[in-house]
C-alpha positions, 0 to 999 in steps of 0.5 A: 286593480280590477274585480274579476270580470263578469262569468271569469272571462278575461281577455288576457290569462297569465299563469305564474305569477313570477318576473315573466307574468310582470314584465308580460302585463307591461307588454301587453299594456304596450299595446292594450290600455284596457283589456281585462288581465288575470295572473294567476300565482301560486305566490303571495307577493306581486312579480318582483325582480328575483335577482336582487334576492341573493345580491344588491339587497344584502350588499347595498344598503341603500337599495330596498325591498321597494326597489325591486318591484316590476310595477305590474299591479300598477297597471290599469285592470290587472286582477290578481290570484294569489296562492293560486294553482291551475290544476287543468287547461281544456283547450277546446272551450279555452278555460281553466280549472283551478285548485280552488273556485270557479272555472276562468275563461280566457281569450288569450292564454300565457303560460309562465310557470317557471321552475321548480325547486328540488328539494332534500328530504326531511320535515317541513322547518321554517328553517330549511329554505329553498330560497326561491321567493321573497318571503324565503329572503325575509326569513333568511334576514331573520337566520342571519347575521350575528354569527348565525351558521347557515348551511347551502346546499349547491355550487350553483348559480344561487347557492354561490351568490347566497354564500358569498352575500351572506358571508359579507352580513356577519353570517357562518357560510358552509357550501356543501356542494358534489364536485371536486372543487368549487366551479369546476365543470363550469369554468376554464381550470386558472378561472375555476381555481381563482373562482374557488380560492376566492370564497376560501379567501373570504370566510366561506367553508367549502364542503366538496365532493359531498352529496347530501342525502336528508337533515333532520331537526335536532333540539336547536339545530339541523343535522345534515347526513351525507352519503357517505355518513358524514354529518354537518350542524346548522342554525338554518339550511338552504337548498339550491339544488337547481330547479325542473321545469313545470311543464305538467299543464302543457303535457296534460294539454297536449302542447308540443313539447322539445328540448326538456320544455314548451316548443314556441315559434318565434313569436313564442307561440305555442301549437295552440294559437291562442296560448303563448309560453316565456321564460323557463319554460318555452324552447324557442328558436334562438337566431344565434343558438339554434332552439334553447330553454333559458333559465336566467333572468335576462330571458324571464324580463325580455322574453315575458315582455315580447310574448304579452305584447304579441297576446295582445296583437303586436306579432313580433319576433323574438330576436334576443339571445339571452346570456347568463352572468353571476357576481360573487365578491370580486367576480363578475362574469357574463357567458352568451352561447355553448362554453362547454368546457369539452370545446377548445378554447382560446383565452386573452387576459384583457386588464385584470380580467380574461375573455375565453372563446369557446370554438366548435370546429374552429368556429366561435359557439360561445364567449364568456367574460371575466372581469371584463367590461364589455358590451354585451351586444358586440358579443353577440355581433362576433356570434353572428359574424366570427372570423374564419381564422380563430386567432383573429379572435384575440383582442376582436371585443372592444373593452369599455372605460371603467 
């Protein structure tokens, strides 16, 4: 890695220092072996894959911490700010003011500030995570395990993996969550219910139709109070209450917002044309969807990498539609699309599994996959080009060989 280069100018700027700024650096590498980059982030760790923390480094033990590097601090003049925070964009001279030292000038500027985390109210305790970075992972190796009982706040995306890898390591798992039943609201009634009957089969107390209001610390333990007065105890206490876009640097630079983020062209350019946006934050023209914000995985990776490579010249078109996907205990399934469970729907069991189409006035709006190997591109392909006749749906996506 390089010092920072004479007077804080760089050729590249990235701000966020998250899965999309790795996977940027690799981008513009493609195309730029040596112009100066700077990531700036607010964390203390290089980009990493974030999946893996709530997954395969609790289920598989021989995937490690090493593994789940992106590798950008290996490239060539890559400078690196840790814990570092930008407080102002003037986009007229094309340079930043940050929280702490000397203005940074950039030729090219990418914003990835992803989300942030929504938290409950009570004191700061080492015990109480929000479970958004690698050091939340490492102190929750310390809080688990040997019977350890961990409360998770939200029946979301990253509260149901914790619950269901944290109760596979010897760990108490309570999942304290508002709806009536786990998954529901998200998934088709029979795939709710398997959804839900499943955590119950495997330890995991579930605490519905709760709303926590604030915990505080109490001697060894944590005290949680709900709204309606009830009280749950825990040695430790994670947050996944879902996540607001950081969208202040780009309000208070004047870019144009749409659609609750950063609107892009298609080359996720923004309305300045030497700043670019990925990831959480950028609402860009989906060929499939019509313009979407993403906030998975597979858009930070694939989005990231095409926004660096275009930085640095490469102008290219933001083709993929990105998909979600979860795996809890036996359960693995991938949604492309609109499965507003309001639409209509039509369900085929495929072997153990279930494809459900999801239809907006008789035409397919999205697919989600259940249990079922498919190739996530011929998704995809039937988006783009569905049947007129809706029933021709059933049995249309070839299933792969286990």
């Amino acid at each position: 890695m390089s010092e920072t280069t004479k007077d804080n100018q760089y050729r590249y700027v990235i701000v966020g220092g998250g899965m999309v700024a790795g996977y940027a650096v690799k981008g513009i590498r493609q195309q730029d072996p040596t112009g100066a980059i700077l990531v700036i982030s607010a964390e203390a760790d290089a980009p990493y894959e974030r999946p893996a923390l709530s997954k395969k480094l609790w289920l598989d033990d021989e995937f490690t911490e090493e593994d789940i590097r992106i590798g950008a601090e290996d490239c060539a003049n890559v400078t690196f700010r840790f814990k570092t925070t930008v407080t102002q964009i003037d986009r007229q001279t094309q340079t930043l003011t940050l929280a702490a030292g000397d203005p940074v000038h950039y030729d090219k500027l990418l914003l990835a500030t992803g989300c942030a985390p929504r938290k409950l109210d009570g004191p700061d305790d080492s015990h109480v995570l929000t479970f958004r970075q690698w050091s939340d992972y490492r102190k929750l190796r310390k809080f688990s395990g040997q019977n350890q009982h961990v409360v998770i706040v939200g029946g979301g995306f990253v509260g149901t993996e914790l619950a269901a890898s944290l109760a596979q390591n010897q760990t108490q798992v309570t999942l304290v969550f508002p709806e009536e039943d786990l998954g529901m609201g998200k998934f088709p009634e029979d795939l709710q219910k398997e959804f839900a009957t499943t955590f119950e089969r495997n330890g995991v107390e579930l605490c519905n139709q709760q709303v926590v209001a604030s915990y505080q610390r109490e001697d060894d333990h944590l005290v949680l109070t709900t709204k309606d007065g009830t009280t749950l105890t825990a040695d430790t206490i994670v947050m996944g209450l879902g996540v607001t876009p950081r969208l202040d640097l780009a309000r208070d630079s004047d870019l144009k917002l749409t659609e609750g983020g950063v609107e892009v062209d298609q080359y996720l350019q923004t309305s300045d044309p030497h700043i670019w946006a990925a990831g959480d934050i950028a609402a860009y023209p989906d060929k499939l969807l019509g313009r979407q914000r993403f906030e998975h995985v597979d858009h930070a990776r694939l989005s990231g990498e095409l926004a660096g490579a275009n930085l640095a010249g490469a102008h290219q078109v933001y083709q993929h539609t990105p998909y979600f996907y979860s795996m809890t205990f036996d359960i693995s399934w991938q949604a492309i699309g609109n499965i507003d469970l309001a639409l209509d729907q039509q369900a085929e069991r495929r072997g153990m599994g279930t494809i459900v189409y999801f239809l907006d006035a008789g035409k397919l709006a999205g697919v989600l996959v259940w249990n079922v190997a498919v190739d996530l591109d011929d998704v995809r392909k039937l988006l783009a080009n569905p049947p007129k006749d809706p029933q021709r749906l059933l049995g249309s996506l070839p299933v792969k060989e286990e």
